[in-house]
C-alpha positions as CSV (number, residue, x, y, z in Angstrom):
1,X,-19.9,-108.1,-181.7
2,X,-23.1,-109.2,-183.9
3,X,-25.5,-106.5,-181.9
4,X,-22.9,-103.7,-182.2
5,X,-24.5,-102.0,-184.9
6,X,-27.6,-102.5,-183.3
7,X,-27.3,-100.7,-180.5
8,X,-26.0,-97.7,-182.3
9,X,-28.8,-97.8,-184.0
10,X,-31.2,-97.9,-181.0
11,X,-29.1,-95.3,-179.9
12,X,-29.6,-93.1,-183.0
13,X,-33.7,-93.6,-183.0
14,X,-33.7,-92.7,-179.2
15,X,-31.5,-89.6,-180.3
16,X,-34.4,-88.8,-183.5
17,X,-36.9,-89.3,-180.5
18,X,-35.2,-86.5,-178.4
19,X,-34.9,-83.8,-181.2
20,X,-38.2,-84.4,-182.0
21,X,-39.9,-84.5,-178.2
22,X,-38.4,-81.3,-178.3
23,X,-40.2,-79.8,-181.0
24,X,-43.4,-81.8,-179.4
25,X,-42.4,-79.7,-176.1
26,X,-42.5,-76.0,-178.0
27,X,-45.6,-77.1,-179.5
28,X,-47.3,-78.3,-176.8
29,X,-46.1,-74.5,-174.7
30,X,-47.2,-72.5,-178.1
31,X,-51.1,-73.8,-178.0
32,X,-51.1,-73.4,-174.4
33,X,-50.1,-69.7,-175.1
34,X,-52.4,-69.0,-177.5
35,X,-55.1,-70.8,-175.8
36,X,-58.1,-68.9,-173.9
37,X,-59.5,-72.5,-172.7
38,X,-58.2,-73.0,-169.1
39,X,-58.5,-76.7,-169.3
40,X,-56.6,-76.5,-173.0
41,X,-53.7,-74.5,-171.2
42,X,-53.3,-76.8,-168.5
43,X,-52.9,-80.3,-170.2
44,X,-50.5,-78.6,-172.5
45,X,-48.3,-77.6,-170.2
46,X,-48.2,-80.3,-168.4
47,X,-48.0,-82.4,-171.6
48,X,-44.9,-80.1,-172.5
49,X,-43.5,-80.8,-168.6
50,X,-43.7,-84.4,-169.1
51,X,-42.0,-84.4,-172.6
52,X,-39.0,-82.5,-171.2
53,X,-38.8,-85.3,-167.7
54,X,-39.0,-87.7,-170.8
55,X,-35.9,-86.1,-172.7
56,X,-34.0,-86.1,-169.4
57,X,-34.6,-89.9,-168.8
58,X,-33.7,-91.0,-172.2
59,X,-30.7,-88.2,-173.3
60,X,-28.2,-90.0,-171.5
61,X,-28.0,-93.5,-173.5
62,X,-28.1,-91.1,-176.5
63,X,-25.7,-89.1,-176.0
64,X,-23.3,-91.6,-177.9
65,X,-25.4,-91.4,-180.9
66,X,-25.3,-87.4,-181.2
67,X,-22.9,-85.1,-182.6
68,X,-21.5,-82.3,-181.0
69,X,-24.2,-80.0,-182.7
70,X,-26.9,-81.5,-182.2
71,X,-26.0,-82.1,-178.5
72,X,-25.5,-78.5,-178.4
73,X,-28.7,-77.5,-180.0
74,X,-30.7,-79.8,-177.9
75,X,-28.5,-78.6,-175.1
76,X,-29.5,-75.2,-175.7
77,X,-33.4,-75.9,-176.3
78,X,-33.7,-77.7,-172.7
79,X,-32.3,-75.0,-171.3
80,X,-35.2,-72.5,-173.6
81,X,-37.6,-75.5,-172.4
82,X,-36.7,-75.1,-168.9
83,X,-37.1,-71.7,-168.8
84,X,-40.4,-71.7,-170.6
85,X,-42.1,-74.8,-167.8
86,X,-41.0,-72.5,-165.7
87,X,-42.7,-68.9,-166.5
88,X,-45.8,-71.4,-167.2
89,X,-46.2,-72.3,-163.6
């Protein structure tokens, strides 16, 4: 049981890489908004799309590491993320 504590900590990092993939994600949506580049508007969303197929790959060996808020906010942003990749294309 030597490695136990390191896999919850892998688990934790891959967690801290979720929450902030997400925040990556809005960004990535907001400059493509604002944007009046074609070319700009584009690679940010898909930059944003491939940050959200990233968070679903990786969420469920984190799930462990989260606590019931946080799996509920980031719960709640996919779903706002979704949405958003959606209107965008």
């Amino acid at each position: 049981m030597a490695d136990a504590p390191e896999v919850g900590d892998s688990r934790r990092v891959g967690a801290e890489f979720i929450i902030a993939d997400l925040e990556l994600a809005f960004t990535f949506l907001e400059i493509a908004r604002t944007s009046s580049v074609t070319e700009t508007v584009r690679r940010n969303q898909g930059n944003a799309r491939t940050a959200y197929h990233a968070i679903l790959r990786f969420l469920p060996r984190c799930l462990p590491a989260l606590s019931a808020a946080e799996r509920q906010t980031i719960d709640d942003n996919l779903r706002k993320l979704k949405k958003r990749l959606e209107q965008a294309w």
